[in-house]
MARFI-521873 format. One record per residue (C-alpha): x, y, z. Coordinates in steps of 0.25 Angstrom, whole numbers, padded with zeros to 4 digits, always signed. Example, Ala and Ser with C-alpha at 12.3 -4.5 7.8 and 13.67 -1.06 7.14 Angstrom:
BEGIN
+0049-0018+0031;+0055-0004+0029;
% end
This chain:
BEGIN
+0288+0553+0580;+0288+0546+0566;+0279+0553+0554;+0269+0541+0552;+0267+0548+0536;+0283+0547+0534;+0285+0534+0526;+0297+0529+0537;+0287+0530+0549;+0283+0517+0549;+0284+0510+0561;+0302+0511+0564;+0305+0506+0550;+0315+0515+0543;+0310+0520+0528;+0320+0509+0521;+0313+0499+0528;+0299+0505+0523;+0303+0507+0509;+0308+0492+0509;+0294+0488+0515;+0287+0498+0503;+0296+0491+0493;+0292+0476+0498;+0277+0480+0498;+0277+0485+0484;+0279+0471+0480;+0263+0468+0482;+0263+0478+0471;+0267+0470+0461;+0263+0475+0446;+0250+0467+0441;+0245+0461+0454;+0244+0475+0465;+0239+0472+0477;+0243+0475+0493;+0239+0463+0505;+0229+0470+0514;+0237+0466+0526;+0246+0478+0529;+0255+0466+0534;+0258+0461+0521;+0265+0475+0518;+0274+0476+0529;+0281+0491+0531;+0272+0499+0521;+0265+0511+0529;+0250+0507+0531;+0247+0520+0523;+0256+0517+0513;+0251+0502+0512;+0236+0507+0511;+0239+0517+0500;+0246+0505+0492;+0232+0497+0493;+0224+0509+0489;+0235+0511+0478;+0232+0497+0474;+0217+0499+0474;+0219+0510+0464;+0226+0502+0456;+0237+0512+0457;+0251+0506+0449;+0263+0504+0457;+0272+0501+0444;+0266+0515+0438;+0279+0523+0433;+0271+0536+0436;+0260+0545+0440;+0247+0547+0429;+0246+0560+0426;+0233+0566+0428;+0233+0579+0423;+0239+0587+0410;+0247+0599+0412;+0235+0608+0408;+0225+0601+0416;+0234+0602+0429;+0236+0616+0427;+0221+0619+0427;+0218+0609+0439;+0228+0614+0447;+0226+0628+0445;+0213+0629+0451;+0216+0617+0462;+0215+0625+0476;+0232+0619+0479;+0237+0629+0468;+0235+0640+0479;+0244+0634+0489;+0258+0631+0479;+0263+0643+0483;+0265+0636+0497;+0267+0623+0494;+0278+0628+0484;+0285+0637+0496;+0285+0628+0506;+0286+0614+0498;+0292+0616+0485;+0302+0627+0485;+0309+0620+0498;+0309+0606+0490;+0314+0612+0476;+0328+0605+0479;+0324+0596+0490;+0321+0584+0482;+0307+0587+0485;+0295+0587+0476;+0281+0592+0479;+0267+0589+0473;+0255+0595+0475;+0244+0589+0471;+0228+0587+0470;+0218+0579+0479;+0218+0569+0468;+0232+0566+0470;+0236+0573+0456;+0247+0583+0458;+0248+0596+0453;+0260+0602+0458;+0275+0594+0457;+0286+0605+0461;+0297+0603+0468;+0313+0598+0466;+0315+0599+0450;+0323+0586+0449;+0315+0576+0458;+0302+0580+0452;+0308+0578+0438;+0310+0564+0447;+0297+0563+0449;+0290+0568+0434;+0296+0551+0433;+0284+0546+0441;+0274+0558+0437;+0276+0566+0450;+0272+0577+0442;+0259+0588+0442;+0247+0582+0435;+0251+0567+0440;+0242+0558+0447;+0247+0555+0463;+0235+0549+0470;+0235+0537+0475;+0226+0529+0462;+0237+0533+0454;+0251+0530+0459;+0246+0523+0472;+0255+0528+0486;+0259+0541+0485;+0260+0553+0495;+0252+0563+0488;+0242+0552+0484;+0241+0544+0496;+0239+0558+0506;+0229+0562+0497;+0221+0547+0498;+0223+0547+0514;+0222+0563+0516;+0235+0564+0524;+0249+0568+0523;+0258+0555+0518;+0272+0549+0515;+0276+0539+0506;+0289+0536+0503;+0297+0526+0493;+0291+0513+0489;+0278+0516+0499;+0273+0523+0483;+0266+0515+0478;+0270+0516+0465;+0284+0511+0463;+0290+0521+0455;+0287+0531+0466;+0297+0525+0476;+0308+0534+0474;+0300+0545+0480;+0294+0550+0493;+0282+0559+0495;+0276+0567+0508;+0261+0573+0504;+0252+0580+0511;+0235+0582+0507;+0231+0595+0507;+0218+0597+0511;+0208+0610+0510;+0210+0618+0521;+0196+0622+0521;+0189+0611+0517;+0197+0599+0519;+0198+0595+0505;+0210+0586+0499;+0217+0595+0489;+0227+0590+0486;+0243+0584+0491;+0256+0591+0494;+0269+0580+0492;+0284+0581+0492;+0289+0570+0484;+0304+0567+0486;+0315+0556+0490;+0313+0553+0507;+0314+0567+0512;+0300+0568+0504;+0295+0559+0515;+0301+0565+0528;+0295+0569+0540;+0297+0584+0537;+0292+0584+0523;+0277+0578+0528;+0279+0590+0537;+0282+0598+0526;+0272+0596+0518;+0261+0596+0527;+0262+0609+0532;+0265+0614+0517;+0251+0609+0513;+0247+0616+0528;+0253+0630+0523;+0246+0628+0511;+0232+0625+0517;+0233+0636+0524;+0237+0645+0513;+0226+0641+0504;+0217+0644+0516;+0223+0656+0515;+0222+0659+0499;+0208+0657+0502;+0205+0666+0514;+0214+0675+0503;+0203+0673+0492;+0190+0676+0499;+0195+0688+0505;+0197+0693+0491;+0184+0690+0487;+0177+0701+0494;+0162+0706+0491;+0164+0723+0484;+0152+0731+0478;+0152+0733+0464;+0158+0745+0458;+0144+0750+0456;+0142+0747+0469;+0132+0738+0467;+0132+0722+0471;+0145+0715+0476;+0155+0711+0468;+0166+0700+0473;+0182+0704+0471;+0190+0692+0470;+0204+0687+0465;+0206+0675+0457;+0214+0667+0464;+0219+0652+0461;+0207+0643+0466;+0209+0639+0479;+0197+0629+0483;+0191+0615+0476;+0175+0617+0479;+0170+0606+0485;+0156+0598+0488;+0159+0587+0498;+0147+0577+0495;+0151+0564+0500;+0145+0558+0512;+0138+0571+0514;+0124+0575+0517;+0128+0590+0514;+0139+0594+0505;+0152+0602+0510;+0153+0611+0499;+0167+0620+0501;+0170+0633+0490;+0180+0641+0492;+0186+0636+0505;+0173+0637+0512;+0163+0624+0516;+0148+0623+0517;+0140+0613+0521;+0127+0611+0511;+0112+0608+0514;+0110+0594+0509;+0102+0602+0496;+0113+0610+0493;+0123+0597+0493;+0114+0593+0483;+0114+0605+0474;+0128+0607+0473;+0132+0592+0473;+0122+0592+0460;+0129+0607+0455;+0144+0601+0457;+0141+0590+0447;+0134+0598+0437;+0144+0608+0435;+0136+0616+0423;+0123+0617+0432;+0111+0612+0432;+0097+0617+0428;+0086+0618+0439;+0078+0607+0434;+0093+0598+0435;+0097+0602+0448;+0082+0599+0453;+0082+0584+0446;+0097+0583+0454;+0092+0588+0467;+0078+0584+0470;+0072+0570+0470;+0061+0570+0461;+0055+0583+0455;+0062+0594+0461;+0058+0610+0461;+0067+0619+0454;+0061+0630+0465;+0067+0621+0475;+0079+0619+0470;+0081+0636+0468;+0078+0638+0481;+0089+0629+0484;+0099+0635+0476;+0095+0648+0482;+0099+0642+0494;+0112+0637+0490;+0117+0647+0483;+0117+0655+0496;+0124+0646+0502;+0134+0646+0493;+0135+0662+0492;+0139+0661+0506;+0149+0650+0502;+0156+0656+0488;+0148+0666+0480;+0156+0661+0470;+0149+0647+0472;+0135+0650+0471;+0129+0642+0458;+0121+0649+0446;+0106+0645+0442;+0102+0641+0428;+0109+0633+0428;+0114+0629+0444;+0128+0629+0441;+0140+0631+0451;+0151+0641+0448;+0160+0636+0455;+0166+0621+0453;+0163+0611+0464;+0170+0598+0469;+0162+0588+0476;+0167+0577+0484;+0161+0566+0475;+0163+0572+0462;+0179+0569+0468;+0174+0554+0471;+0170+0552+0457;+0184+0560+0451;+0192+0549+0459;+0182+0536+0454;+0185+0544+0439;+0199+0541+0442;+0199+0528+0447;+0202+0533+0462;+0192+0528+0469;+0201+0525+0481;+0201+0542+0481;+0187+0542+0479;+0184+0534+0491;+0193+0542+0499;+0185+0555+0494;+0171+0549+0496;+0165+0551+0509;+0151+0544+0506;+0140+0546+0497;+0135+0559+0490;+0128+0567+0498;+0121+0554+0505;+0107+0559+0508;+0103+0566+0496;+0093+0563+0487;+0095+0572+0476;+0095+0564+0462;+0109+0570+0457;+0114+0568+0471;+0111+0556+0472;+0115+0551+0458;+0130+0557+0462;+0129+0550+0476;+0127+0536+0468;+0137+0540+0458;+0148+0543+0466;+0144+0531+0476;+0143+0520+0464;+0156+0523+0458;+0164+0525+0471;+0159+0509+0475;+0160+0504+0461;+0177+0510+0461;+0177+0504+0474;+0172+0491+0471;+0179+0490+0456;+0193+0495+0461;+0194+0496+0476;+0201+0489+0487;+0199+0484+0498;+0202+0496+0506;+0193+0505+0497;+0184+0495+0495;+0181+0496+0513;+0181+0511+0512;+0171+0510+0503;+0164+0500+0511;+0163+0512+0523;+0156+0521+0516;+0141+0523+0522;+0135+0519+0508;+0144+0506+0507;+0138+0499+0522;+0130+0491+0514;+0140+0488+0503;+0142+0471+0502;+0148+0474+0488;+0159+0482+0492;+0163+0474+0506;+0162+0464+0497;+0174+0468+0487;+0183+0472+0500;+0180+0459+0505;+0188+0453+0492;+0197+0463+0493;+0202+0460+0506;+0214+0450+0509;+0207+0437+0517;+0215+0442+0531;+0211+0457+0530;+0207+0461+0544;+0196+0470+0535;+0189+0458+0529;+0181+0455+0542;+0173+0468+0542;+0170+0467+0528;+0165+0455+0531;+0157+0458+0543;+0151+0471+0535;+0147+0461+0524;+0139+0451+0534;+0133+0465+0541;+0126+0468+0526;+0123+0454+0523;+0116+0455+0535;+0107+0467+0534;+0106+0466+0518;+0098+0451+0524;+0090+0458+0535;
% end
């Protein structure tokens, strides 16, 4: 049975025969008018993945005449960042299993961040002195609004294991090359860290190399699970040499976990430290949500003004905090924040504050993919409710200003977009005049017209 990831899989057409069809379709890319038909028809041959990458490529304005990748990060920033991301415990295994058998195999592999940035290039010495041409390097830029259709980009925008090979890049100067990547998710939480790829000449795209790399990234979930099974049992509770109190005993090892606060489309937070996950009374969403965004603290009488509607108690609000600082004890001793004023010791990442990182950047395609709806939907806290129409109000307005069609309708799906005209409206221009889609856009419009005018 054909892999349907592996690049000559498509339909019984030979890989020749695809490239020439990846070539032809690069012609709608010509510099200084890009733009794809949004009839699949009109680019006969090219993998409906791949076709649909292209379009989201074109959306975010990525360059297919571009010589190389932007670099995103100096030697002494990426040396920091990557010292502390959670992927740095599981090189060991992605080097015995990945690199070290690729050294001389015309092989190159790249790991690299959720963001598509990579911060590990290793691999055979004189194709990746090939590939320093195109800025295959660490601290390069990968995702999809930068260089459009690559593996390591285009599996971390769709969350799956893909294969791209030749002219199906994007960018034009990538054709030479084929890739195999692979997401690797948290295994505890589910999280996107980050991407393993083999870049290379064809065998890069082989069935047994998307094998390969998948149960690499599979050895290293696991290992990292176990690193961090490893880590708690060396923090172990001991008495004091006085004997008084407890102490903790603990290594310091490499950090393994990105704390997160999943927010969006939630009416209570997911807050995950240290590989373990809890579920948040709607309160306590609030209070961390507004703790995460304030990273220096906040006095009583802020976090009150934050939290409660109105005129709020600071008794109230201790009370509270009494609460959650139990919760979190239970969670990660380490976790529990200070008082005057309410600070958190430990740095979190929420969902929305990624939102926002992406719209920063321009990737708002990323964004959308990352937004799962509004902020903490139901809550009435002032802060909260500032950050919900923040992060809502700049998602629409990347949308409307640089979207296409396709973002534009995932947009348009969102519970707070039912009632968007404005936003059905721009796909509706967006659309080419026989787009089967153009119908229910339609139809959705007259359903608004209609109950705006009841």
């Amino acid at each position: 049975m054909k892999n349907p990831l592996h690049p000559a899989a498509h339909g019984n057409e030979p890989r020749g025969l695809v490239q020439r069809h990846a070539r032809t379709a690069h012609e709608h890319l010509a510099a200084g008018s890009l733009s794809l038909p949004d009839d699949g028809r009109a680019l006969p041959g090219l993998r409906p993945l791949v076709r649909e990458s292209w379009q989201r490529s074109v959306a975010l304005r990525a360059n297919p005449d571009t010589a190389a990748a932007p670099l995103a990060m100096d030697m002494d920033e990426l040396e920091d960042y990557r010292s502390g991301h959670p992927l740095a415990a599981v090189m060991p295994v992605i080097r015995r299993l990945l690199v070290q058998p690729g050294q001389d195999g015309g092989l190159v592999v790249a790991v690299g961040d959720g963001l598509g940035r990579l911060l590990w290039v290793d691999g055979d010495p004189a194709l990746r002195r090939r590939a320093e041409s195109m800025l295959f390097v660490a601290g390069a830029d990968w995702s999809e609004a930068s260089v459009g259709t690559s593996a390591p980009g285009t599996a971390l925008a769709l969350r799956r294991s893909i294969q791209i090979s030749g002219a199906e890049h994007y960018t034009r100067a990538v054709h030479p090359w084929s890739c195999t990547a692979v997401p690797f998710h948290d295994p505890d939480t589910g999280a996107l860290l980050g991407v393993v790829d083999i870049t290379g000449t064809e065998a890069a795209v082989a069935p047994h190399t998307l094998s390969l790399v998948e149960a690499t990234v599979a050895a290293a979930q696991a290992h990292l699970r176990i690193e961090r099974l490893q880590q708690a049992r060396d923090t172990v509770p001991r008495k004091t040499p006085q004997g008084g109190g407890r102490s903790t005993a603990r290594k310091d090892p490499d950090p393994l976990y990105r704390n997160s606060l999943q927010l969006l489309g939630r009416e209570q937070a997911l807050l995950s430290i240290a590989g373990r996950t809890v579920q948040l009374s709607g309160r306590h969403s609030e209070i961390l949500a507004l703790l995460s965004l304030h990273p220096d603290g906040l006095s009583a009488d802020e976090l009150c003004g934050l939290l409660y509607p109105g005129d709020g108690s600071t008794v109230t609000l201790r009370a509270e905090m009494v609460r959650l600082r139990k919760v979190l004890q239970e969670l990660s001793p380490d976790a529990v924040p200070g008082s005057r004023p309410y600070r958190l010791p430990v740095e979190l990442f929420p969902d929305s504050g990624q939102v926002l990182g992406c719209l920063q950047r321009g990737a708002h395609r990323i964004a959308l993919e990352i937004y799962r709806g509004a902020v903490l939907p139901r809550s009435e806290a002032p802060g909260v409710v500032e950050l919900r129409q923040r992060v809502s109000s700049l998602l629409r307005e990347a949308v409307l200003t640089d979207g296409s069609a396709d973002s534009l309708l995932k947009y348009a799906a969102l519970p707070e977009a039912a009632d968007d005209a404005g936003v059905r409206l721009a796909a509706l221009k967006l659309l080419p005049p026989r787009s089967p889609r153009r119908a229910a856009v339609v139809a959705e419009l007259e359903r608004i017209d209609s109950e705006l005018s009841a």
